[in-house]
C-alpha positions in Angstrom: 0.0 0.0 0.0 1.8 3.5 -0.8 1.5 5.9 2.0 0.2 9.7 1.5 2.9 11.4 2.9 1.2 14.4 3.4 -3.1 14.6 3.9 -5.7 16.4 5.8 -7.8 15.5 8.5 -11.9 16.3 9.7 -11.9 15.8 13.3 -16.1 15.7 13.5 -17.5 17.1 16.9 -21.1 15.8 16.8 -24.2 16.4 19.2 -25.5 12.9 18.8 -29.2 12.2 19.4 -29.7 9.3 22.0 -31.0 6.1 20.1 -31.6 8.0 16.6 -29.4 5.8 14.3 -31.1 7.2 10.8 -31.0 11.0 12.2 -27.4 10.5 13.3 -26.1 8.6 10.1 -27.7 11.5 8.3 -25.6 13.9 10.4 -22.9 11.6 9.3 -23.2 11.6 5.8 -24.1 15.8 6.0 -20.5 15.8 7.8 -18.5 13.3 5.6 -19.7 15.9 2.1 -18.5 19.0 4.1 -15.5 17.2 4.9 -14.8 16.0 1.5 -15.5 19.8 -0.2 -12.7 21.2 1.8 -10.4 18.5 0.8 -10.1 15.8 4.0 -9.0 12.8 3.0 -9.9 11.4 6.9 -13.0 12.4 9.1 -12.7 10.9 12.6 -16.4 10.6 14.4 -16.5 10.5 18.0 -17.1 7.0 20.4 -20.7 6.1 20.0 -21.1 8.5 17.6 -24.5 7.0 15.6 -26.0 5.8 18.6 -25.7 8.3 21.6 -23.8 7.6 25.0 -26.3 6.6 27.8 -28.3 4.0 26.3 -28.6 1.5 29.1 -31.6 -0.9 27.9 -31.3 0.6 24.5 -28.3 -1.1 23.8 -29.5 -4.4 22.0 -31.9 -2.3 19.9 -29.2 0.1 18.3 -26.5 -2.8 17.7 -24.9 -2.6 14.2 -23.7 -5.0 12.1 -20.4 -3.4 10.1 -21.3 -4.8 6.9 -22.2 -3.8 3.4 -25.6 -6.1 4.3 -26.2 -4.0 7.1 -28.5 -0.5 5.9 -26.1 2.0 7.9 -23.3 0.4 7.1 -23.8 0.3 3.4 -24.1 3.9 3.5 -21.1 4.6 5.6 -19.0 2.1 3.0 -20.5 3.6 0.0 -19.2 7.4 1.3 -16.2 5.8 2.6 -14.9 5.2 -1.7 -13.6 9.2 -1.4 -12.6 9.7 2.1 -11.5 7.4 4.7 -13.4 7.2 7.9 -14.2 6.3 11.8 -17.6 5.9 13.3 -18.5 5.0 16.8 -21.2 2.2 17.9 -22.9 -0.5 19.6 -21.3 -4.1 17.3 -23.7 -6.7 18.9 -21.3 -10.2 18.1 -22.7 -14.0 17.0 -23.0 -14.3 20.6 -25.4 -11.7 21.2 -22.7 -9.6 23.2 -22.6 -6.0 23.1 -19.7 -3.9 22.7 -18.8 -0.6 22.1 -16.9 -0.3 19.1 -15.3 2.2 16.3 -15.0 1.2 12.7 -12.3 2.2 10.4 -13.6 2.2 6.7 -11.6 2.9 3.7 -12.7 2.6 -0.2 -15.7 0.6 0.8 -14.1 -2.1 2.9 -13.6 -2.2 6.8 -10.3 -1.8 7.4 -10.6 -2.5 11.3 -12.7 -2.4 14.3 -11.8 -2.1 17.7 -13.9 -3.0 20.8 -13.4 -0.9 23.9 -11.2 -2.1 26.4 -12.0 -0.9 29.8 -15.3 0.0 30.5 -15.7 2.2 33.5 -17.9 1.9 36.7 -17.0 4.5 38.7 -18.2 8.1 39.4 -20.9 9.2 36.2 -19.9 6.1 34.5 -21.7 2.3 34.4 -20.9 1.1 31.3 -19.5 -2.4 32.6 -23.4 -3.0 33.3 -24.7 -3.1 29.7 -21.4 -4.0 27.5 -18.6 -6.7 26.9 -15.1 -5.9 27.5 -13.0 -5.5 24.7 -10.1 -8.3 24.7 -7.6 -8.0 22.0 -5.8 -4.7 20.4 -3.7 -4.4 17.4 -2.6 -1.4 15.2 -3.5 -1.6 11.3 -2.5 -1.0 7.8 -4.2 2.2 5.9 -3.1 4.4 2.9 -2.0 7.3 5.8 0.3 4.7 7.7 -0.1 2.4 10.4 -2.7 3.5 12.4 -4.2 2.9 16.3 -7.5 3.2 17.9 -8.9 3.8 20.9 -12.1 4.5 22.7 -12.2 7.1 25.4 -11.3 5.0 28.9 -8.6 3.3 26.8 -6.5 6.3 26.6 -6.9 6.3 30.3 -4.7 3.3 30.7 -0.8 3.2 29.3 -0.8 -0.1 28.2 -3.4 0.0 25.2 -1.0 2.9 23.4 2.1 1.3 24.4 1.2 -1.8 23.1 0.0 0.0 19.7 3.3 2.2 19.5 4.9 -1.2 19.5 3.2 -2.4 17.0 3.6 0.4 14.9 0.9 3.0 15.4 2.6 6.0 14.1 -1.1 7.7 14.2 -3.3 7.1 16.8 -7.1 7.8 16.8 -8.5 8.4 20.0 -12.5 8.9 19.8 -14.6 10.0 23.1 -18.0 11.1 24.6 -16.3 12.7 27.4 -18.3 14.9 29.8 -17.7 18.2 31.6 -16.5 18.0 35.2 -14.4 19.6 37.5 -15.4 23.9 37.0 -12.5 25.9 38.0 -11.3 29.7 37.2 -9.7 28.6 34.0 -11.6 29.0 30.9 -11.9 25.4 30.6 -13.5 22.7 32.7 -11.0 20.1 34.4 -12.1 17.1 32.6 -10.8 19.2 29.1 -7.4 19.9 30.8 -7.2 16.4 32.1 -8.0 15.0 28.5 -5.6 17.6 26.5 -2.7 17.3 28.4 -3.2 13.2 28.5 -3.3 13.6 24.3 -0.5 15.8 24.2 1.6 13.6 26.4 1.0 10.4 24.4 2.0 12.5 21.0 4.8 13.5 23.2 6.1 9.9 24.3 5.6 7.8 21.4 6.5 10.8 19.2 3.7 10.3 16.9 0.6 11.8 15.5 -2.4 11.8 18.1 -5.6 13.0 17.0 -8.9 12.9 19.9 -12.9 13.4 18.5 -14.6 14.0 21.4 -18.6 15.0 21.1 -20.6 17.6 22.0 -23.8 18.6 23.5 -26.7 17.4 26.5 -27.7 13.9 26.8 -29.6 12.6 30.1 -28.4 15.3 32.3 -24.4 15.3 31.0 -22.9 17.8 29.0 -19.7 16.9 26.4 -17.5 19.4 26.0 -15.8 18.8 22.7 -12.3 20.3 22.4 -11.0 17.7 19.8 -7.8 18.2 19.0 -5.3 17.1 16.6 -0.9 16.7 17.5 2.3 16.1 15.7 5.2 13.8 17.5 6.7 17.2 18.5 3.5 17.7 20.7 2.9 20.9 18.8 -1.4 21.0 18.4 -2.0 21.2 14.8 -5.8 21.4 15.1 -8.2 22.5 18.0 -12.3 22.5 17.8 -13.7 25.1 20.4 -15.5 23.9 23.3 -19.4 23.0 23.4 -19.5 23.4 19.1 -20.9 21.1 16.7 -18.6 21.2 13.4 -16.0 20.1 11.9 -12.2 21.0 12.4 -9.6 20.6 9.8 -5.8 19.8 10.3 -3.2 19.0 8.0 -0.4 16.5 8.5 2.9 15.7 7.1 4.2 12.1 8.0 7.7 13.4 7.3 7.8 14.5 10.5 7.8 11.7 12.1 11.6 11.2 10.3 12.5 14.3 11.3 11.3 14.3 15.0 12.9 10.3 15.8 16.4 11.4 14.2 16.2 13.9 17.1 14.5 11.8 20.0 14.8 8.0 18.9 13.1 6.6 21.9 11.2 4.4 19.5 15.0 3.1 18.9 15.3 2.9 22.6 12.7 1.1 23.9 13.6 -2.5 25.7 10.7 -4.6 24.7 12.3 -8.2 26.1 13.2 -6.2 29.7 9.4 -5.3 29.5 8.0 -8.8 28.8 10.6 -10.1 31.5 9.7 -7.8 34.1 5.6 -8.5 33.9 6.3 -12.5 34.2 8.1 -11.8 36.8 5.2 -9.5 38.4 2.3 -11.9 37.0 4.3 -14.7 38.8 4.7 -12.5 42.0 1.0 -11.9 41.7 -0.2 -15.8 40.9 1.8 -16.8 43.8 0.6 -14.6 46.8 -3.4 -15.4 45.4 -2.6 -19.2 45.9 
């Protein structure tokens, strides 16, 4: 597969209507032409993106099937022939288990899809109640690179980018419905400064291309602040949507710096994968034998 060196990116900052599929995927398809007119050759949706965020015991009647077969799927391929593209939603498996998931499609195929790994309990969150954990990860081939995905409380975690950046994620896609906490005299909530300086960090460390789609708007009593934002493996921001604004916000990349940046820092060169693996037998072992 040759490799655009050089492309532009759509990170789309949706208000998604709770347990709408048609009237999101028509948002979809509205965003994916505006994208396309001002030249994207990438739109990335945020997590859950067609279906909403709190859907508790809506969850089994929004699942998708990411198929040409399936009717919002057939749509999102056919668009996907000009631009490539990420959705977020609910992939019910032959199993009848739920999870939340993001698609990559590209030239009417799907490329990937990732189920979410962690699924938090704790504070605003219960989404451990309705879905499956997520339990494999892997980065991917597409005509912008090797690219990684991850869903919101992913991100959270150090292992699921670490483990991508190994296996050759120079861009990763981070998608979220993240909501506003934490006011404070800044002119941005907590949970924004939290989330930027976590993205910037990660673009930082692996020096690579991080881009986050986070959503917008009111659902059930929460409010998504938006903020996506786009960063080259310098950790300079390339892109930022403003807060609380549905629309789309372009960036443009050049993959040459990720040459130009690892001449300078090669801690991809660096990095002692076989003292990692030794070290976590050694603590899974520590940890086996004081549970006996």
């Amino acid at each position: 597969m040759i490799k655009a060196m050089k492309f532009k990116m759509a990170l789309a900052q949706l208000n998604t209507h709770l347990g709408d599929v048609q009237r999101n995927l028509r948002k979809h398809l509205q965003f994916i032409e505006q994208a396309k007119a001002q030249g994207a050759d990438l739109i990335i949706f945020p997590e859950l993106s067609l279906t909403g965020y709190v859907l508790q015991d809506l969850v089994s009647t929004v699942a998708l099937s990411p198929r040409r077969e399936d009717p919002v799927f057939g749509q999102l391929l056919e668009a996907s022939q000009e631009i490539d593209l990420t959705v977020g939603f609910v992939e019910e498996d032959n199993r009848h288990r739920f999870f939340i998931a993001a698609a990559y499609l590209s030239r009417g195929e799907v490329v990937h899809i990732h189920h979410k790994l962690y699924l938090p309990t704790y504070g605003l969150f219960d989404e451990g109640r309705f879905f499956a954990w997520g339990d494999s990860i892997s980065a991917f081939d597409t005509r912008f690179g090797r690219v990684g995905m991850l869903i919101c409380e992913d991100f959270w975690h150090a292992s699921p980018p670490y483990l991508l950046w190994l296996d050759g994620a120079d861009l990763f896609l981070f998608m979220s419905a993240s909501p506003g906490r934490g006011i404070s005299s800044a002119s941005r909530l907590e949970s924004a400064r939290w989330v930027e300086q976590l993205v910037q960090a990660y673009a930082n460390l692996f020096t690579a291309f991080v881009a986050h789609a986070n959503r917008v708007g009111y659902e059930d009593g929460l409010n998504f602040w938006g903020g996506s934002t786009l960063f080259d493996p310098d950790g300079v921001l390339l892109a930022k949507a403003p807060y609380l604004e549905e629309g789309l916000t372009f960036g443009e990349l050049d993959l040459n710096q990720l040459h130009r940046t690892r001449a300078r820092l090669p801690l991809l060169r660096d990095e002692r994968t076989a003292l990692v693996q030794r070290e976590l037998d050694r603590i899974l072992r520590r940890a086996s034998q004081a549970n006996r």
